[in-house]
Each structure stands twice: as structure tokens, then as C-alpha cells.
N, CA, C and O atoms as a GROMACS GRO file, in nm:
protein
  564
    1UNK      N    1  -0.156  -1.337   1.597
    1UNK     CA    2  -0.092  -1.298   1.474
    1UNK      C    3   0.042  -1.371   1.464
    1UNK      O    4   0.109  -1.389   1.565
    2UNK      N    5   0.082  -1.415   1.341
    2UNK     CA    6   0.201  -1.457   1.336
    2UNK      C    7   0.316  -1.396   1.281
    2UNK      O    8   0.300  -1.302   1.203
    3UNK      N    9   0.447  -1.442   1.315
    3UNK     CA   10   0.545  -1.385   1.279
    3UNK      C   11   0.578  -1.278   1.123
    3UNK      O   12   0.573  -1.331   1.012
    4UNK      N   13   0.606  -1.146   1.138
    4UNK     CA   14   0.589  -1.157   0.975
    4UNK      C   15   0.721  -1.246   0.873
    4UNK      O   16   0.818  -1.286   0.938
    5UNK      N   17   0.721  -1.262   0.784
    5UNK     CA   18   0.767  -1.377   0.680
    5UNK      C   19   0.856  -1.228   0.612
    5UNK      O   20   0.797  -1.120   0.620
    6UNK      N   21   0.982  -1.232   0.553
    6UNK     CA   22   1.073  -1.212   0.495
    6UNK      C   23   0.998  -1.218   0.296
    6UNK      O   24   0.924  -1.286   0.225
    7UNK      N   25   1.051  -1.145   0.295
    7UNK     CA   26   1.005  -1.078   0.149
    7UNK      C   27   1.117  -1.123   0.025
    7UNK      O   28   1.210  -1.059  -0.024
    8UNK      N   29   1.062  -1.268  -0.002
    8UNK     CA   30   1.221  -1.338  -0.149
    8UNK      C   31   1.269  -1.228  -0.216
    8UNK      O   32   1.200  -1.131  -0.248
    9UNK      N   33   1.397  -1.243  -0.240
    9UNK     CA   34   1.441  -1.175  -0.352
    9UNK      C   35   1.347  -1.124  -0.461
    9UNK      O   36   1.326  -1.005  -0.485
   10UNK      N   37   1.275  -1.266  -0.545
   10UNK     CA   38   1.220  -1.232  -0.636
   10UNK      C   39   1.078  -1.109  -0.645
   10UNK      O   40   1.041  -1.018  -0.719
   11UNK      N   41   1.024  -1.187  -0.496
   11UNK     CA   42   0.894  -1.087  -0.474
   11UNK      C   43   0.905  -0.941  -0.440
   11UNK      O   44   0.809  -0.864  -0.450
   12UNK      N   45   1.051  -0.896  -0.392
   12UNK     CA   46   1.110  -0.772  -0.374
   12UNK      C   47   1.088  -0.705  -0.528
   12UNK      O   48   1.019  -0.608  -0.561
   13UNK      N   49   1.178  -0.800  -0.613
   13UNK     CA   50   1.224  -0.739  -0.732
   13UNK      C   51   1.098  -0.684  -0.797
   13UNK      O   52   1.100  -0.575  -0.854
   14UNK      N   53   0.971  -0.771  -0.788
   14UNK     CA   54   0.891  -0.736  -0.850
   14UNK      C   55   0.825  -0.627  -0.781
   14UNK      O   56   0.800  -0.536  -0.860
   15UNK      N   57   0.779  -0.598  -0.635
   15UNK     CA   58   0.714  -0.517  -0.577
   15UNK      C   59   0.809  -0.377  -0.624
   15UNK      O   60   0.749  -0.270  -0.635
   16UNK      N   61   0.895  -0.380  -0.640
   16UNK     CA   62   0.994  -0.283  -0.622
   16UNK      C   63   0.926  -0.156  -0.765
   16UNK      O   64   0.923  -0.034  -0.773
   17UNK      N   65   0.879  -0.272  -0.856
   17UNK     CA   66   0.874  -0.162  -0.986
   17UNK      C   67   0.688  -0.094  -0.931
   17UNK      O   68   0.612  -0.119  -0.837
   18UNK      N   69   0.683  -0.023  -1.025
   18UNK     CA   70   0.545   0.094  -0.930
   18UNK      C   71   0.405   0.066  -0.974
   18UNK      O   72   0.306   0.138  -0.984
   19UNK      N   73   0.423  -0.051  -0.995
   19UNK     CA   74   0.306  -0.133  -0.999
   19UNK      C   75   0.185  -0.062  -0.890
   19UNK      O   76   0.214   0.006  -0.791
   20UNK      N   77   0.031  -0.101  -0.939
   20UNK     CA   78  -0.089  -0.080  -0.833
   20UNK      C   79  -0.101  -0.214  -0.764
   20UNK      O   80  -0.077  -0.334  -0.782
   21UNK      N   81  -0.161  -0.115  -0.658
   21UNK     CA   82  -0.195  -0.255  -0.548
   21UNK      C   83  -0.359  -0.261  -0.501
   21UNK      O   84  -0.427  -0.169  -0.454
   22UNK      N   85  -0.387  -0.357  -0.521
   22UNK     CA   86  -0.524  -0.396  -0.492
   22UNK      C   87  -0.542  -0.417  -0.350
   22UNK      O   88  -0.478  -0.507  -0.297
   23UNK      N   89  -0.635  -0.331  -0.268
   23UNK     CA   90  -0.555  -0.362  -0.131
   23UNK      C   91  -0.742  -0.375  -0.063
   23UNK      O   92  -0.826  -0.285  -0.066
   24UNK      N   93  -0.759  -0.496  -0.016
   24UNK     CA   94  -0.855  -0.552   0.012
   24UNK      C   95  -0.924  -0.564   0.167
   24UNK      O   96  -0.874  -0.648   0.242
   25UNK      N   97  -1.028  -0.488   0.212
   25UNK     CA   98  -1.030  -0.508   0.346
   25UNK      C   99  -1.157  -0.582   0.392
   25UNK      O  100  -1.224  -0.644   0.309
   26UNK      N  101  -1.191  -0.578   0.526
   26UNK     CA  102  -1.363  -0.597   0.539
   26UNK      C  103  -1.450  -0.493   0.590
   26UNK      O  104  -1.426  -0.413   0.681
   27UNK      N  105  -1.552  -0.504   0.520
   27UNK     CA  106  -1.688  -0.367   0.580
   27UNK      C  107  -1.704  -0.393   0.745
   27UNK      O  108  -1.649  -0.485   0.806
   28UNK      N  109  -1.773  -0.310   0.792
   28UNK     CA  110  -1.827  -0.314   0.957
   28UNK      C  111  -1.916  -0.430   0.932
   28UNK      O  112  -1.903  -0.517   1.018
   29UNK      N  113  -2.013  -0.460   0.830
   29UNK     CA  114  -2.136  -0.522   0.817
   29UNK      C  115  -2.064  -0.664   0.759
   29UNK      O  116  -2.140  -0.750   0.713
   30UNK      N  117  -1.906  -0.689   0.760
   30UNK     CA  118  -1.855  -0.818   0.702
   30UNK      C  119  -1.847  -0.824   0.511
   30UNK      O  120  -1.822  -0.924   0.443
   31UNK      N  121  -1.864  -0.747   0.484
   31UNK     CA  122  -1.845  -0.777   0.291
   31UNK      C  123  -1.743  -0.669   0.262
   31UNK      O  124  -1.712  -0.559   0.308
   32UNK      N  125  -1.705  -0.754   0.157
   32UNK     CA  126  -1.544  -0.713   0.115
   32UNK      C  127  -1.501  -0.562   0.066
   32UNK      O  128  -1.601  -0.498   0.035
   33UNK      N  129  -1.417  -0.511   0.055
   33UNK     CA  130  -1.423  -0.430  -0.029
   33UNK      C  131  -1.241  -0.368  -0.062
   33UNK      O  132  -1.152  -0.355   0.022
   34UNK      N  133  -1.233  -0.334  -0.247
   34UNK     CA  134  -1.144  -0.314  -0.273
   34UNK      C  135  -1.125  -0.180  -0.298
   34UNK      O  136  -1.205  -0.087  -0.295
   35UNK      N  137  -0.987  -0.185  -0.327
   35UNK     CA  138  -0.970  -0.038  -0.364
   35UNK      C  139  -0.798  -0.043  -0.401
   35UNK      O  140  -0.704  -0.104  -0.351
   36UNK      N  141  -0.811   0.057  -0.522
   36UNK     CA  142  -0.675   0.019  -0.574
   36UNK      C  143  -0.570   0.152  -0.517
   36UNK      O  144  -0.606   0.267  -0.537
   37UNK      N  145  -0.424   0.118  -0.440
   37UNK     CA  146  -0.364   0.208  -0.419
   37UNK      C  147  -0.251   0.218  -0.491
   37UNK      O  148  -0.221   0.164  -0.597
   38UNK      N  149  -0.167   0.320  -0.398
   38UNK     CA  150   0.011   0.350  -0.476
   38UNK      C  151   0.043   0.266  -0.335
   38UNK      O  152  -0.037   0.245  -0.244
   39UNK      N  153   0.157   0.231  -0.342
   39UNK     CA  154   0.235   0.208  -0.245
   39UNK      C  155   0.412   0.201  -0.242
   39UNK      O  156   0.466   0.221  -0.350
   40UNK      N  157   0.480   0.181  -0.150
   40UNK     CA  158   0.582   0.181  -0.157
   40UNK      C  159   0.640   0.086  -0.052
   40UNK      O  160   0.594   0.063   0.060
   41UNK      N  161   0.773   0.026  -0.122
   41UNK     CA  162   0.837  -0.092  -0.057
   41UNK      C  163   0.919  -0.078   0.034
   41UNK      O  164   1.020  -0.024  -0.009
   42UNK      N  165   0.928  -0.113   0.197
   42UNK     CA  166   1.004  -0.110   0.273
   42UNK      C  167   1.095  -0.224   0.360
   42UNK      O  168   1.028  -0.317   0.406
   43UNK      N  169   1.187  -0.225   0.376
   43UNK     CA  170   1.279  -0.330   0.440
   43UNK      C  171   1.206  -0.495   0.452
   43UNK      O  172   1.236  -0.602   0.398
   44UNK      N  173   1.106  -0.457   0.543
   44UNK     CA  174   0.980  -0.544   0.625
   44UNK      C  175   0.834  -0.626   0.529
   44UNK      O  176   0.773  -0.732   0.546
   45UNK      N  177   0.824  -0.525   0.440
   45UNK     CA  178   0.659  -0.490   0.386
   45UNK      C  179   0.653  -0.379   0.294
   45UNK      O  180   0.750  -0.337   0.230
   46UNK      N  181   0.524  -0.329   0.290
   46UNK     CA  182   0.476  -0.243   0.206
   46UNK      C  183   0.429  -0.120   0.296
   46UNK      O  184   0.371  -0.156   0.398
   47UNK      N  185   0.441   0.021   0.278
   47UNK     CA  186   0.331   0.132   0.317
   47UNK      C  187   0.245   0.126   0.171
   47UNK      O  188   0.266   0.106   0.051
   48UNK      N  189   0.138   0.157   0.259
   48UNK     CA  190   0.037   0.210   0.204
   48UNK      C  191  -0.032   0.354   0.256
   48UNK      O  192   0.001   0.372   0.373
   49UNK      N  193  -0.108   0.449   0.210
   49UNK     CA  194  -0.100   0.596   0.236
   49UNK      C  195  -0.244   0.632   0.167
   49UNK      O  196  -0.269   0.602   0.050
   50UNK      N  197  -0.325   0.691   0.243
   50UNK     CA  198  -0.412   0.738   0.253
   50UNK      C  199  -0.493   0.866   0.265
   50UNK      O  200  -0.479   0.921   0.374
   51UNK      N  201  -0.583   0.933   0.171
   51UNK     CA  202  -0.650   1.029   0.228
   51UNK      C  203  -0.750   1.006   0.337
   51UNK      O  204  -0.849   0.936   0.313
   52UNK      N  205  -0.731   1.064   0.465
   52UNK     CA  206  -0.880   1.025   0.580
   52UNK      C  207  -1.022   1.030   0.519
   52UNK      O  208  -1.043   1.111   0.428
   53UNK      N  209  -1.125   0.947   0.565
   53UNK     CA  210  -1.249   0.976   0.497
   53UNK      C  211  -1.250   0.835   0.414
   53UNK      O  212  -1.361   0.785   0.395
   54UNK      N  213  -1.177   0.793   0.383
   54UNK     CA  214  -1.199   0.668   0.247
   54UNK      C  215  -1.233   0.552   0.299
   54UNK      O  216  -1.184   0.525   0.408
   55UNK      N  217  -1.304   0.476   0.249
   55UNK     CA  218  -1.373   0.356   0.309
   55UNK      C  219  -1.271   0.268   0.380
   55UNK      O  220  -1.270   0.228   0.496
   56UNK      N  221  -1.147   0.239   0.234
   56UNK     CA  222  -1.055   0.132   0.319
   56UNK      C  223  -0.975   0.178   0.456
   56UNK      O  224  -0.971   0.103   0.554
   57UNK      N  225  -0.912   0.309   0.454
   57UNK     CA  226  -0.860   0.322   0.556
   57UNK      C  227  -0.970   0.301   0.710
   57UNK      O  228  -0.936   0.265   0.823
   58UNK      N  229  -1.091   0.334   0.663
   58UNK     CA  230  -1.205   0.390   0.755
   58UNK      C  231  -1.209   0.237   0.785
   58UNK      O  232  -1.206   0.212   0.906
   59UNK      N  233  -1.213   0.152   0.720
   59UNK     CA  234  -1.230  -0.075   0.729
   59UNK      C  235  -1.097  -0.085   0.801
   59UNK      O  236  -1.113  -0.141   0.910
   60UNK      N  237  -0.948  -0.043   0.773
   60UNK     CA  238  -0.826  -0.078   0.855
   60UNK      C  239  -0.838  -0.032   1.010
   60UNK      O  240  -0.814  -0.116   1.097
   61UNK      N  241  -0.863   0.062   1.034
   61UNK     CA  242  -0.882   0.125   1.182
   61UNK      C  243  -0.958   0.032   1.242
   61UNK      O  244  -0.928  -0.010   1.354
   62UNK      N  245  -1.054  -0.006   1.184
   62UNK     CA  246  -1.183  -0.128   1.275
   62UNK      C  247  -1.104  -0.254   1.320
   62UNK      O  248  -1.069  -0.308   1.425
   63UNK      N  249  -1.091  -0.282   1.128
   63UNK     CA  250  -1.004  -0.381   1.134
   63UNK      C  251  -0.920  -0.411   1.125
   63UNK      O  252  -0.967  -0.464   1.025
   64UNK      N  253  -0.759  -0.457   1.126
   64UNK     CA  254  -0.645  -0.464   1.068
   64UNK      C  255  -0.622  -0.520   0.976
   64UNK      O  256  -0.525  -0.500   0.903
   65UNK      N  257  -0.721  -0.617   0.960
   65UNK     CA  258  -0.682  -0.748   0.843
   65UNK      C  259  -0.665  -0.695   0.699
   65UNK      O  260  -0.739  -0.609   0.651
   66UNK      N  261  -0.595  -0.733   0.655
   66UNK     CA  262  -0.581  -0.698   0.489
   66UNK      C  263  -0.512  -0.801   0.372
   66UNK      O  264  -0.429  -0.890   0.394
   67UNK      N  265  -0.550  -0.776   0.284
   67UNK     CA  266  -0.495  -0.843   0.182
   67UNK      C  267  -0.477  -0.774   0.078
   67UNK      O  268  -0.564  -0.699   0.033
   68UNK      N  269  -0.334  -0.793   0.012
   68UNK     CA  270  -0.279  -0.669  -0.083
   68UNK      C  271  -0.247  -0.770  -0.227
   68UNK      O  272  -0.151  -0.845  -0.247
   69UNK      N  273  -0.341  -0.745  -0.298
   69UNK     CA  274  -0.269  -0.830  -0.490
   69UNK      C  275  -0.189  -0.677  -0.554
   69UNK      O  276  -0.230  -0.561  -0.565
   70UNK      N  277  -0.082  -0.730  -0.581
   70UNK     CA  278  -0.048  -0.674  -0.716
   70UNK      C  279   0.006  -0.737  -0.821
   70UNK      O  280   0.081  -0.830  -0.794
   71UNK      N  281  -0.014  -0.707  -0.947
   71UNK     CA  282  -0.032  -0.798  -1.036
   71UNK      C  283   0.035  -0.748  -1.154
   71UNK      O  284   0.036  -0.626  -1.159
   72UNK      N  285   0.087  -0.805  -1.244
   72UNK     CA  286   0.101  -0.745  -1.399
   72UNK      C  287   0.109  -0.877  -1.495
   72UNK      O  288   0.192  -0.965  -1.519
   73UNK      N  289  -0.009  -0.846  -1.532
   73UNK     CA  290  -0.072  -0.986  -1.629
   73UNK      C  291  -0.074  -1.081  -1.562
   73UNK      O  292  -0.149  -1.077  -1.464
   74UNK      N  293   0.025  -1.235  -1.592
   74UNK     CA  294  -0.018  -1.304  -1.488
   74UNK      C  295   0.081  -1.351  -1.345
   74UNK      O  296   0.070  -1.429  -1.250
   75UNK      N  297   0.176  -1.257  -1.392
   75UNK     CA  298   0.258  -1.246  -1.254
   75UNK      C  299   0.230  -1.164  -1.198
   75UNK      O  300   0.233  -1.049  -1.243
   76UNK      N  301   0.172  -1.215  -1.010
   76UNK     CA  302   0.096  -1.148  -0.941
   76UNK      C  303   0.195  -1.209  -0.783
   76UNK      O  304   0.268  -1.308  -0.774
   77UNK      N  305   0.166  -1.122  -0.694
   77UNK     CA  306   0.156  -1.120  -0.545
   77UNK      C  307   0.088  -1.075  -0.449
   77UNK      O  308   0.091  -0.954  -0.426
   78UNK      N  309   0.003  -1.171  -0.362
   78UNK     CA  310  -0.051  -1.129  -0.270
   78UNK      C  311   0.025  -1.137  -0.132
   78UNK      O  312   0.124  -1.200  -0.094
   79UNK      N  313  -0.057  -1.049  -0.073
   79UNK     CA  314   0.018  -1.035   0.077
   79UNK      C  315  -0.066  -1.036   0.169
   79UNK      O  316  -0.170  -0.972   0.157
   80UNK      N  317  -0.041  -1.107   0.277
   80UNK     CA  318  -0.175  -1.092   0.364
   80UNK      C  319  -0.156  -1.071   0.532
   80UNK      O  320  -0.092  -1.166   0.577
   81UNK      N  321  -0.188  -0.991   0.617
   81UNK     CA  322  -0.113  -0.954   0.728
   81UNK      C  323  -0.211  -0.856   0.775
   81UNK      O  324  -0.307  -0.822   0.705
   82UNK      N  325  -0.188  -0.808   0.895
   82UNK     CA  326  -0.253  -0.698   0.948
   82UNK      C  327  -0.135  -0.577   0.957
   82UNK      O  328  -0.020  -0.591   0.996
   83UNK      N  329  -0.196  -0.464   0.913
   83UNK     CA  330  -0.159  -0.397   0.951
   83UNK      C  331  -0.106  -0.270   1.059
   83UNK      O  332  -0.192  -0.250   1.145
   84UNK      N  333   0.005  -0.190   1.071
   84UNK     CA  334  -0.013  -0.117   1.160
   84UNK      C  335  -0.010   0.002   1.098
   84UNK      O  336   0.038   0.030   0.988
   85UNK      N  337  -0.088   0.102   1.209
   85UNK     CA  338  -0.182   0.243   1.177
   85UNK      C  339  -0.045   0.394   1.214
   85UNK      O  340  -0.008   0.418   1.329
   86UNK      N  341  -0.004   0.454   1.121
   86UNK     CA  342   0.045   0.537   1.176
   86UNK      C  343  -0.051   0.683   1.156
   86UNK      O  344  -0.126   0.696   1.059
   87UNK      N  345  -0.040   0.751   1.224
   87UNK     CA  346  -0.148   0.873   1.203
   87UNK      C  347  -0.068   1.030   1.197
   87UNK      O  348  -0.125   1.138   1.187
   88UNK      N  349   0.099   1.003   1.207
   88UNK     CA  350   0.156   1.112   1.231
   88UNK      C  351   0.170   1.150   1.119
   88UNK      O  352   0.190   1.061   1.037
   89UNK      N  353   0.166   1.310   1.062
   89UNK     CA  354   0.099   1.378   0.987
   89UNK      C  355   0.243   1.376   0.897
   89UNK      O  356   0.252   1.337   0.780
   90UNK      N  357   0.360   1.433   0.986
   90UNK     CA  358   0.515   1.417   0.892
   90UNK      C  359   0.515   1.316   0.782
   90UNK      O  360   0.495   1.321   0.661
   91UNK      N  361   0.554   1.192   0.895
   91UNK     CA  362   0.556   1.080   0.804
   91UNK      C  363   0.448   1.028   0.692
   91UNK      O  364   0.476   0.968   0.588
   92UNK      N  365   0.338   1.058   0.732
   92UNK     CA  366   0.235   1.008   0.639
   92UNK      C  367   0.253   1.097   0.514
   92UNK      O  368   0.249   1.066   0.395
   93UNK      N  369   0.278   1.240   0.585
   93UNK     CA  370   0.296   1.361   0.430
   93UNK      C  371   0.433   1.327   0.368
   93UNK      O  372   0.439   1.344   0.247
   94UNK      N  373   0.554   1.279   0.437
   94UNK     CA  374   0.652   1.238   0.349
   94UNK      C  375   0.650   1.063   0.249
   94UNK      O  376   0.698   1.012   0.148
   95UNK      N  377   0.559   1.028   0.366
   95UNK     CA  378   0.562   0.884   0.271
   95UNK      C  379   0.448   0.891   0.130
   95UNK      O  380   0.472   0.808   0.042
   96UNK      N  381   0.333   0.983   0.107
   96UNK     CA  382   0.278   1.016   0.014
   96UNK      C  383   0.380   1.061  -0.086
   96UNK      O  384   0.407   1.005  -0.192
   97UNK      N  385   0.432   1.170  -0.037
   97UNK     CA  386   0.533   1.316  -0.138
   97UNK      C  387   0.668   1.149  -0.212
   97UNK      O  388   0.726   1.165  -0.319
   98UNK      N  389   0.686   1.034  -0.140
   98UNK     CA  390   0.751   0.980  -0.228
   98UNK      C  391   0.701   0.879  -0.286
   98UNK      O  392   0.762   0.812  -0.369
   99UNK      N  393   0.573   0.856  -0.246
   99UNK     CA  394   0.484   0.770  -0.366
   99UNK      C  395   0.450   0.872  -0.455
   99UNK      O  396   0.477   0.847  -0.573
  100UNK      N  397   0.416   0.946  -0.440
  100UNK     CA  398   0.400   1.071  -0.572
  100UNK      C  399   0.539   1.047  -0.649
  100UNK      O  400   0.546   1.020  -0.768
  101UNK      N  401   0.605   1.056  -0.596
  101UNK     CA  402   0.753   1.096  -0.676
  101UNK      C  403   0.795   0.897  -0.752
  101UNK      O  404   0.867   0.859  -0.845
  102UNK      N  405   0.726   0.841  -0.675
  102UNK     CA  406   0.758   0.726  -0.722
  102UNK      C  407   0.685   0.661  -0.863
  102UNK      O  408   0.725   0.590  -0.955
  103UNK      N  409   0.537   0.735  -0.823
  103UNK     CA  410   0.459   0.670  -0.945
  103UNK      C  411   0.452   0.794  -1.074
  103UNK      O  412   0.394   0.746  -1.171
  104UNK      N  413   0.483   0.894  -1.091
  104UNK     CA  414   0.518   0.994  -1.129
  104UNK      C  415   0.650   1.050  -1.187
  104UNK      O  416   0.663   1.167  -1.223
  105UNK      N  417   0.749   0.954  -1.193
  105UNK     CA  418   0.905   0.974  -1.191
  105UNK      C  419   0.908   1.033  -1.372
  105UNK      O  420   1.008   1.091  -1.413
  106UNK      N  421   0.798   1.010  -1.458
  106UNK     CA  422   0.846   1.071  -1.563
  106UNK      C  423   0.783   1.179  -1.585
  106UNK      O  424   0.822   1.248  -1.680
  107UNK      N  425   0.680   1.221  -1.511
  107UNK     CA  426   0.709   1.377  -1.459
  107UNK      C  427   0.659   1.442  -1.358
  107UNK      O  428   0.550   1.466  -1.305
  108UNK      N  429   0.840   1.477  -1.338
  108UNK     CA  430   0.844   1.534  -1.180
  108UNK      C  431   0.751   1.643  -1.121
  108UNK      O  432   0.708   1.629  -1.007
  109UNK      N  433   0.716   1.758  -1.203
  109UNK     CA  434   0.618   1.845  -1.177
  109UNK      C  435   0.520   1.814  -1.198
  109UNK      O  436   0.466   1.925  -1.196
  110UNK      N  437   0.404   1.714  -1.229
  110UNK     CA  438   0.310   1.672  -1.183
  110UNK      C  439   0.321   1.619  -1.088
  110UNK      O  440   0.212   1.623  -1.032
  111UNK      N  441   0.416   1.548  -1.010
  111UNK     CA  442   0.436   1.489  -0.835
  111UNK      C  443   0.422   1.614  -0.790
  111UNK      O  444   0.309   1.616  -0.742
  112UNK      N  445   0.470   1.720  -0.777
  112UNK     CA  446   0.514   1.832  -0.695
  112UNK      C  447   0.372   1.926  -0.693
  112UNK      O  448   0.317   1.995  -0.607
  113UNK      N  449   0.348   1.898  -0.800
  113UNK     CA  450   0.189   1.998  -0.831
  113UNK      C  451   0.063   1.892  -0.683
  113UNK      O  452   0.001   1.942  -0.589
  114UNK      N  453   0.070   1.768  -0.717
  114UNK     CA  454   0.008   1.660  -0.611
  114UNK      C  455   0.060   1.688  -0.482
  114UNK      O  456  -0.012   1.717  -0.387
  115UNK      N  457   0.169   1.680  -0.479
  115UNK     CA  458   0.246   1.721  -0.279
  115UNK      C  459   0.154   1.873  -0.244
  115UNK      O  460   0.067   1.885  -0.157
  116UNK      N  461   0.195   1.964  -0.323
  116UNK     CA  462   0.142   2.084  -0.311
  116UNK      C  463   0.022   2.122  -0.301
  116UNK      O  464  -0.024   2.182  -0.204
  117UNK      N  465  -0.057   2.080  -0.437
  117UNK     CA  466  -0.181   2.131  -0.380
  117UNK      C  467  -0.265   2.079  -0.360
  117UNK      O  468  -0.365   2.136  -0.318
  118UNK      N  469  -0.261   1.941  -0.384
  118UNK     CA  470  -0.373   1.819  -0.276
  118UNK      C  471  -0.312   1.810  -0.164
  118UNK      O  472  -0.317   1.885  -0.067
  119UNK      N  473  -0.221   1.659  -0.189
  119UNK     CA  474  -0.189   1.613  -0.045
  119UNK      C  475  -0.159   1.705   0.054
  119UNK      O  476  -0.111   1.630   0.140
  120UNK      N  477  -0.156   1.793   0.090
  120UNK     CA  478  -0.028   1.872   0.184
  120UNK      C  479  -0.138   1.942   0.263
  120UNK      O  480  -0.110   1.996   0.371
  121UNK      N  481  -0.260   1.944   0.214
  121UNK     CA  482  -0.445   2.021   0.243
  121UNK      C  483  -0.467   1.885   0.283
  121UNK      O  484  -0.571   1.907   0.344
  122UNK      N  485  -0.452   1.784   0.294
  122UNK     CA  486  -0.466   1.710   0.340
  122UNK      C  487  -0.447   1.574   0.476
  122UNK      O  488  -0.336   1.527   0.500
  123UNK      N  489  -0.569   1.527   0.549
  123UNK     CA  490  -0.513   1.470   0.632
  123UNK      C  491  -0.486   1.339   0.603
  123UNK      O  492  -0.574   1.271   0.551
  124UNK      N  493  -0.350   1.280   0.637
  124UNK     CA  494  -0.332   1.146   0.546
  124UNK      C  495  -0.301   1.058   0.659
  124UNK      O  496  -0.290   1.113   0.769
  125UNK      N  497  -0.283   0.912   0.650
  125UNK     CA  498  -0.263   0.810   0.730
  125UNK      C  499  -0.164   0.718   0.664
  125UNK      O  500  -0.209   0.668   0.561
  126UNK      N  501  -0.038   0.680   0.697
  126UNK     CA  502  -0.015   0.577   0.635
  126UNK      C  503  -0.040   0.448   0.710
  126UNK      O  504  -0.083   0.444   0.825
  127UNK      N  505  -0.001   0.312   0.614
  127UNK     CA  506  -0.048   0.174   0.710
  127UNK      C  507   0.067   0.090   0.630
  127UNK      O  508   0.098   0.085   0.511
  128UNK      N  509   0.114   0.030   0.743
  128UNK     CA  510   0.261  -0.038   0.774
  128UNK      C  511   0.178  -0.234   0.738
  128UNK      O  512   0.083  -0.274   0.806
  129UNK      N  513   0.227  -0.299   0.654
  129UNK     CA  514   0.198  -0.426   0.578
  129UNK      C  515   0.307  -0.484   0.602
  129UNK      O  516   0.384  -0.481   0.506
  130UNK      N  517   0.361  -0.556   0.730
  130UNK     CA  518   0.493  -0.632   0.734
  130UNK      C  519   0.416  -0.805   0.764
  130UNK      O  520   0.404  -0.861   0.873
  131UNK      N  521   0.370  -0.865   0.609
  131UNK     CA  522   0.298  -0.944   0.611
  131UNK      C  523   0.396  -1.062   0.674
  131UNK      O  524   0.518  -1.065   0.695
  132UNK      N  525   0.249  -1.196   0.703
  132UNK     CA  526   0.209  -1.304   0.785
  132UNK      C  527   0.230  -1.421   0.645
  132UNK      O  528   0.287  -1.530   0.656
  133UNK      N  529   0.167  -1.365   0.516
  133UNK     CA  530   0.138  -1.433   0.440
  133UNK      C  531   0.189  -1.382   0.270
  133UNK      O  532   0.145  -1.286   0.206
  134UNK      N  533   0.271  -1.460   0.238
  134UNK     CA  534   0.311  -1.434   0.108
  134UNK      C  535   0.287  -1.537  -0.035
  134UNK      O  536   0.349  -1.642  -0.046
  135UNK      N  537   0.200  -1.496  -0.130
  135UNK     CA  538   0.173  -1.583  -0.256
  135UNK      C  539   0.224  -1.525  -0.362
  135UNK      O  540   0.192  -1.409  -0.388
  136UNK      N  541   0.306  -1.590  -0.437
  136UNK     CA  542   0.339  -1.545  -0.575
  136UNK      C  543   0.364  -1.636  -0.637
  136UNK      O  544   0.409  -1.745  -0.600
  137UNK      N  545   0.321  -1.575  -0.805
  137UNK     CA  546   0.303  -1.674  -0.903
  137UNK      C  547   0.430  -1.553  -0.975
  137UNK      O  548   0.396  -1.436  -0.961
  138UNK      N  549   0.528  -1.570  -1.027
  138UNK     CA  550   0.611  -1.526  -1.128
  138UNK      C  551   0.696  -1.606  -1.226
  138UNK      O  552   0.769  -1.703  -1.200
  139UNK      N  553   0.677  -1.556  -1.328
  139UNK     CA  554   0.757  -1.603  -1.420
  139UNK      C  555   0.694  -1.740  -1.464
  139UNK      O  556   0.759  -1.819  -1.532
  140UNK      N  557   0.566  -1.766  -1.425
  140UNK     CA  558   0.475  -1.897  -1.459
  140UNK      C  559   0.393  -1.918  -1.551
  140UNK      O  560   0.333  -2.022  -1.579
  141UNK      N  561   0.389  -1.737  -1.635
  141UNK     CA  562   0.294  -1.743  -1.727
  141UNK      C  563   0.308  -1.786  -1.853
  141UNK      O  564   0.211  -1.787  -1.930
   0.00000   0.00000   0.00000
């Protein structure tokens, strides 16, 4: 694996707004598969956050490899890196409760209604994206 790569200004600026992320793994049997998440931006990379049971997280545990597009029209970024697995229940329930609060910010009691009475019944995983590989097209369209 290689070093992870530093996140430009610009590709910050854009990850930063609460855009979806297309977050791409491989099957046990080798064929692709997507699935669109929330995520949130950290120092390094991206978390990503999970209910247990779901295909992609169930493809990251096997495998690490991933590839993350997010896009808005035709300014897009991919990311590509392996990830790392955290399984501790705190952090995974606080890093959800602020993607809720993140993609949700215009209203707050529907985040809180989600922390409460899904996620929190729930066992979650987050996965740490301090990518290898960075593509972006901005401001090209």
C-alpha cells in the first residue's frame, strides 16, 4: 500500500459540502458493487459509517480496497485507498449521530428522530478512507 496523499485545498472545499458518495467495492466472487453513502470529512480522508449486515461493509472486511466518487454534475472526485475497519460501537454511534446532523442540518429533529430510533438499535461500523489515490475534475465543466 502506498503512502496516503494529502487532500488539495480545492478537493477539501468540495468534499466538505454534504454531498453523496458512491462508494465502490469488490464481491467475494470478484464483481463490483456500489452503493451510495453519507460520509464525513476528516483531517486525513473520509469516514464512512455503516449499518452491519450490508453488502459493502460485508465486501470491506474481506476486502479493503475501495473506491469513493462523489460528484455534483460534472465536478466530481474520486478516491481510491484501502480502508481501515473500526468496529467500536462509541465512535461508530458518534460518527453516524454527526453524519445525521450533517446531512440533515435543515432539520435538526429529523437527525435526532434517526440517532434515536434507528441508529442507536443499531450495530454500526465505521471505515477510515485516508486515500493512496486522488482524481478530480472541478471547475472544468
Amino acid at each position: 500500500m502506498t503512502d496516503p496523499r494529502p487532500l488539495p485545498p480545492d478537493v477539501r472545499d468540495f468534499l466538505d459540502a454534504p454531498r453523496f458518495a458512491v462508494v465502490a467495492t469488490v464481491g467475494a466472487d470478484g464483481t463490483p458493487h456500489q452503493a451510495v453513502a453519507w460520509y464525513r470529512l476528516v483531517a486525513d480522508g473520509l469516514v464512512l459509517n455503516s449499518r452491519e449486515g450490508r453488502r459493502w461493509p460485508t465486501d470491506l472486511r474481506r476486502d479493503r480496497r475501495v473506491s469513493i466518487a462523489v460528484e455534483d454534475g460534472y465536478d466530481n472526485v474520486v478516491l481510491e485507498g484501502e480502508v481501515d475497519i473500526d468496529d467500536d460501537q462509541e465512535r461508530a454511534q458518534a460518527d453516524i449521530a454527526e453524519m445525521a446532523c450533517r446531512y440533515h442540518a435543515d432539520d435538526p429533529a429529523r437527525a435526532r428522530r434517526l440517532i434515536e430510533e434507528e441508529f442507536r438499535r443499531q450495530r454500526r461500523v465505521s471505515f477510515v478512507l485516508r486515500p493512496q489515490r486522488v482524481h478530480a475534475e472541478l471547475g472544468e465543466g
